[in-house]
N, C-alpha and C positions, 0 to 999 in steps of 0.2 A: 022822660027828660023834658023840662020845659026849655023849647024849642027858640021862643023869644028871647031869655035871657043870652043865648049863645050868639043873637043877631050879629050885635057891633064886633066878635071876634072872626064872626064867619066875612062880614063883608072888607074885614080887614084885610085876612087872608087873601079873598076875593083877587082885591085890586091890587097884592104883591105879588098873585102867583102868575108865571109868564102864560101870553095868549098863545097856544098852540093851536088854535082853530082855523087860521086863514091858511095851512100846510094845502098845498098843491099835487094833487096825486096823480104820478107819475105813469102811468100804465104804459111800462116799457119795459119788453125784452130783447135782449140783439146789444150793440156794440155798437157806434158808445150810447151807456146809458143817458145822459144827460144831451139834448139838440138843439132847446130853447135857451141856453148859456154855453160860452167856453168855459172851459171846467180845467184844471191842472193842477200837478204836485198834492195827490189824493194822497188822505189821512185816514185810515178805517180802524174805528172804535168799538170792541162788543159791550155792550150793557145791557145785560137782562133779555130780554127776549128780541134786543132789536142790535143793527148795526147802524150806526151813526159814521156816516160819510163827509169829512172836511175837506175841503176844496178851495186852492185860489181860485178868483176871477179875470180871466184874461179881456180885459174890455179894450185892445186897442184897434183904432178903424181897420177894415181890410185894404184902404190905401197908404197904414204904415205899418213896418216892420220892426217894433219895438214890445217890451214888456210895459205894459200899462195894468196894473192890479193894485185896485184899492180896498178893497174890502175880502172876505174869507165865506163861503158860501156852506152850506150843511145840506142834506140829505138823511132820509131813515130808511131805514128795511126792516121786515118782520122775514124777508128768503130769497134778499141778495136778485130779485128778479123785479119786483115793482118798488118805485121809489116816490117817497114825500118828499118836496121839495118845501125847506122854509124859510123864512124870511132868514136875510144875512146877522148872522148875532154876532159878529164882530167888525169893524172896521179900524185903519190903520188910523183916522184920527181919534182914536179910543188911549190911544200913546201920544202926550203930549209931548216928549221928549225926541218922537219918531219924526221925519217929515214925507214918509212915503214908501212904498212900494208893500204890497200884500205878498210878502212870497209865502215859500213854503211852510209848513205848520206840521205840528201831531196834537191832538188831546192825550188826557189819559185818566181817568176815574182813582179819586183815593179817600174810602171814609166820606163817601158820598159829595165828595165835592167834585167839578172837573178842574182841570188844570192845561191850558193853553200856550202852546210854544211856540212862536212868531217868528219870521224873519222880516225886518225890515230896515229901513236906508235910518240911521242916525240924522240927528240935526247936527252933530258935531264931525259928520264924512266917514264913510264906510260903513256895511252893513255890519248889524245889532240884534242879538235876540230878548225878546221881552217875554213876560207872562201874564197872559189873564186868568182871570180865575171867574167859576159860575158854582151857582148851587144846582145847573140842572143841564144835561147837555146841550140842549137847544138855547140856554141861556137865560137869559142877559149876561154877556161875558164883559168885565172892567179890568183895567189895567191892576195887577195885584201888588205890584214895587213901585212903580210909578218911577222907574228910571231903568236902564239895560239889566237883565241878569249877564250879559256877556258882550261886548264895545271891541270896537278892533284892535286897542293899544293893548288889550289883554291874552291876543294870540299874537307869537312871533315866527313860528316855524314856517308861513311864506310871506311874502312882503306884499302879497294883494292887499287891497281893502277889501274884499269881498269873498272872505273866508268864513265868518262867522256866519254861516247859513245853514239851511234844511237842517231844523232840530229835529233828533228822534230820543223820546223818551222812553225808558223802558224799567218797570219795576221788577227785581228776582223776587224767587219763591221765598229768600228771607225777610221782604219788604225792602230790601235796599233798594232806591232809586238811582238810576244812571240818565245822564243825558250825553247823545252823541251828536256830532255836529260837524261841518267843514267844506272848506272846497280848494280843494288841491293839498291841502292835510287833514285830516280825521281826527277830531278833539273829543275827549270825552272826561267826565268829571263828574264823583259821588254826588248827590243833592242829597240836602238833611231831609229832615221828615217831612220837616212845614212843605217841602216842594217849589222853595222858592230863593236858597240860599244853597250856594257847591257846599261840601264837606268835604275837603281838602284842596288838591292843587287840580290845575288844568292838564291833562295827557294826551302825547301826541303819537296817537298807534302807527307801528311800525308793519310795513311788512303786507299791505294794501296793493298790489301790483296795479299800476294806472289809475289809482283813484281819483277822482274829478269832484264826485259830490250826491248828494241821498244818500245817505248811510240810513237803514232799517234797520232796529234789530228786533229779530223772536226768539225765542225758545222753543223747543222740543223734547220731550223727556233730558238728554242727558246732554242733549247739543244747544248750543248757541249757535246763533248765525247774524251773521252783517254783509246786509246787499248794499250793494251801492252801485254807482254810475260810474262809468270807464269810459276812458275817451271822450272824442266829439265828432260827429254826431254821437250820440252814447248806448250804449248799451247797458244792462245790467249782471255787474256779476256778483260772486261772493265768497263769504269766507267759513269758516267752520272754527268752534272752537271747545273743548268743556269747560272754559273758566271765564268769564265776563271780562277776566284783567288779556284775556289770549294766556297763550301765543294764538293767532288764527290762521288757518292752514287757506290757502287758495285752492276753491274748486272748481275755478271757471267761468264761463259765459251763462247769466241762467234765464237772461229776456235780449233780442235780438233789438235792432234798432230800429222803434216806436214808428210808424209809416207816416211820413212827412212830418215830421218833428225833430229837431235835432236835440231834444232833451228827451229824457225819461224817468220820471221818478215814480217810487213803487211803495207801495205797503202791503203788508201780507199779514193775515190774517186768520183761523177758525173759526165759524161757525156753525153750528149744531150737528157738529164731529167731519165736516167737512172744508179743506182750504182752499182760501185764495187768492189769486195777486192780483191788485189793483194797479193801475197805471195811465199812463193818459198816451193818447196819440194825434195825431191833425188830420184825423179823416174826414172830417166835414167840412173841413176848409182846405179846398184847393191854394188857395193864393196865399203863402206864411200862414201852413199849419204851424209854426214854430211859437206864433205869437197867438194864437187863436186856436188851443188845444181844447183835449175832449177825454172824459175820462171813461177809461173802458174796464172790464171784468171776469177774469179767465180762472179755472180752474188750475191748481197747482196740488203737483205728485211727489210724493216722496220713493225712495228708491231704498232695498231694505237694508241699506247701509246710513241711514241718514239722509242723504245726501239728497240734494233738488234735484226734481228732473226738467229739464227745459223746457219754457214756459210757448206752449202754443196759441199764439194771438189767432183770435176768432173773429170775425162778423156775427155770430150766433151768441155768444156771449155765454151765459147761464142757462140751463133751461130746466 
């Protein structure tokens, strides 16, 4: 092959394809994995031989008591035990339609592209969820609509503004995509293919005992499940269902309340035939762990009925 002729295509390449070289390696096992950032409202991704970890950033001083999160932080594993840390490949002025706050998020892999679900504050009042889109999980993620997939005048079942939050997206085995979402009601709505438009109407599930907000969903051979946050301080419980439309049955309490945080949001995940629930809690910050969270990583059981068995928060973490 002559090697020169290829130059001008190779260096073109070159300087599109993102820098993954400045990744930070995290040699950390134990609870929480992350101690040089507050880390909250974890997203865990599998792709290929690695787990991709999304993360708000809690940046507010330890002399206030407030949510301060502007940008969206990543993480990788090759075994859920040592972690790369890279640079933030998202940030909320990436939405020029947003004017602030980095909440909760999920990705989700389809046809080689990813696809990014955001919650943030509207410039027109009330929280909005948006979508980025990347060709690579690490990024460069841009704004893919360049206006809300979902604004607060388009939920009514409570009269907050601050309902349209914590999106979770989830594709079935037939390729249908679903996005779930809410806070003090549980929204969910088909998405077409592109991954960037609903395919029918907005739905508001019933039958959620104390839902507050994180709604997860997974599969399991023949089960669906949707965890979510009960109460406040919160807990995590969940529900059980065989049909994605429900009915979903209540199973209970399946994560206790997060030690010094009065939130908890969760994602749960498989990998390499092994699960697990992710969540965040305030152990490294004595003074408003609430605002200054940390995302930790526990083993999770199933029971041969389906069913979760309650999630034991460790200090040891993975091992």
């Amino acid at each position: 092959m002559d090697f020169l002729k290829y130059q001008p295509a190779l260096l073109i390449l070159a300087i599109l394809a993102p820098d993954f070289s400045n990744a930070q390696v995290i040699k950390k096992e134990g609870n929480p994995i992350v101690t040089d950032k507050f880390t909250a409202d974890p997203a865990a991704m599998v792709y290929k031989d690695s787990v991709y970890l999304y993360a708000g950033h809690d940046e507010a001083p330890d002399s206030k008591n407030y949510y301060e999160m502007k940008e969206w932080l990543v993480y990788s594993s090759a075994d859920m035990r040592s972690w790369k840390a890279h640079p933030s490949p998202l940030n909320v002025k990436a939405f020029q339609w947003a004017k602030g706050d980095a909440w909760a998020s999920q990705v989700i892999a389809l046809k080689g592209r990813f696809y990014w679900y955001v919650a943030v504050e509207h410039q027109n009042g009330g929280k909005a969820i948006g979508i980025a889109v990347a060709d690579h999980p690490l990024g460069p993620f841009k704004d893919a609509i360049g206006k809300a997939l979902v604004s607060n005048e388009m939920t009514t079942s409570t009269k907050i503004t601050w309902d349209d939050i914590d999106p979770s997206v989830f594709i079935d085995d037939d390729g249908q995509a679903y996005l779930f979402w809410g806070n003090t009601a549980c929204y969910y709505a088909k998405l077409k293919e592109n991954m960037l438009e609903f395919d029918g109407e907005i739905n508001t599930i019933q039958g959620l005992p104390k839902f507050t907000e994180a709604p997860w969903i997974h599969k399991r051979k023949d089960w669906y499940y949707l965890s979510y946050a009960v109460e406040f301080p919160e807990k995590i419980a969940y529900s059980m269902s065989k049909n994605i439309n429900g009915p979903w049955v209540y199973k209970g309490i399946l994560n206790e309340i997060a030690g010094n945080s009065n939130t908890n949001h969760q994602s749960i995940i498989q990998f390499k035939g092994k699960d697990y629930f992710i969540y965040h809690n305030g152990a490294i910050n004595p003074n408003g762990g609430s605002y200054r969270r940390s995302v930790c990583i526990d083993r999770l059981y199933y029971n041969k009925d389906g069913s979760m068995k309650k999630i034991i928060m460790t200090t040891e973490g993975i091992k």
